[in-house]
Structure formats: structure tokens, C-alpha cells
N, C-alpha and C positions, 0 to 999 in steps of 0.2 A: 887364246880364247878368253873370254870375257868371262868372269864370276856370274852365273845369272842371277842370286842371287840381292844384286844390283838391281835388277829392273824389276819396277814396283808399278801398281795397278795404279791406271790412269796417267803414267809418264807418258810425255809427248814421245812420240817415233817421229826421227828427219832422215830424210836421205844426206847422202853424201854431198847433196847438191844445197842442204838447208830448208828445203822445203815439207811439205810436212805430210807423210805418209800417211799416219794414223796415232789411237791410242790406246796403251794396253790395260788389256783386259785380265789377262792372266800369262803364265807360261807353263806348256805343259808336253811332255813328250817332244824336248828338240826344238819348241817351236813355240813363237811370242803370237799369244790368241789376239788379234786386236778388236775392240769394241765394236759394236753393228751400229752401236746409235751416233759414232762420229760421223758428221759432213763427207768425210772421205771414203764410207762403207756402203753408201750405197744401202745398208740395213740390210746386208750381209758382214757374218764375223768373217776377217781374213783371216791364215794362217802366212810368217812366213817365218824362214827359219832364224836359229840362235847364232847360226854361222855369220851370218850376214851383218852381226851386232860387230862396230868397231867400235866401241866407247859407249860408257855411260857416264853423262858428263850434267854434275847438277841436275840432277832424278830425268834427263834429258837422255835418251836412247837413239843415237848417233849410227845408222848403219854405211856398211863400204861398199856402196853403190846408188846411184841419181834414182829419184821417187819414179820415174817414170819406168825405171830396169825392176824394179820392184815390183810396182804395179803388175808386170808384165808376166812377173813369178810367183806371185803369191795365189794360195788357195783358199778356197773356199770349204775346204772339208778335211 
């Protein structure tokens, strides 16, 4: 598992695929809050999980799975 530690507010989030999820807001409970006011929030915060983190690479948060699997698991609350 990843230090979380490491991920710090406003680091870009990519998928596994390089593309680009979101960005973070905070981490709390398990789980990386990402921002409402990104392009990719829709102006909803997502949550998803800490699990999901493979690297944090250059204040860059790297997860182990394509943006679109993400998408598809992440919450809203």
C-alpha cells in the first residue's frame, strides 16, 4: 500500500490508462476526496478509494485501474 501521506491537495489523479480522473481535495477515512470545481466533477466531490492508489509519482497520484473503471466506482458521498 501506498504512504498516503504522499498525496497532497490539488495533486493531479490519472488512471492507469494516463488519463486524468480528477484532483485532490483531501484524504479522509480510506478515501481520496477529489475536488467539485474540476472539469471532471461535474460540481460534485467524488470519493474513491486509497486502495486504488498504485504510486505517487512527482505530487502525481497514479491509480491501478483505466479512468473510465473509476469513473464507474467512485461516490459521490
Amino acid at each position: 500500500m501506498v504512504d498516503v501521506s504522499q498525496i497532497k491537495e490539488h495533486a493531479e489523479v490519472v488512471g492507469s490508462d494516463g488519463a486524468h480522473v480528477g484532483t485532490v481535495d483531501h484524504v479522509e477515512n480510506g478515501e481520496i476526496k477529489l475536488t467539485k470545481t474540476d472539469p471532471a466533477a461535474g460540481g460534485l466531490h467524488h470519493f474513491i478509494p486509497v486502495d486504488f492508489v498504485h504510486a505517487v509519482e512527482s505530487g502525481t497520484v497514479r491509480l491501478d485501474r483505466p479512468t473510465e473503471e473509476v469513473r464507474r466506482e467512485w461516490s459521490t458521498s
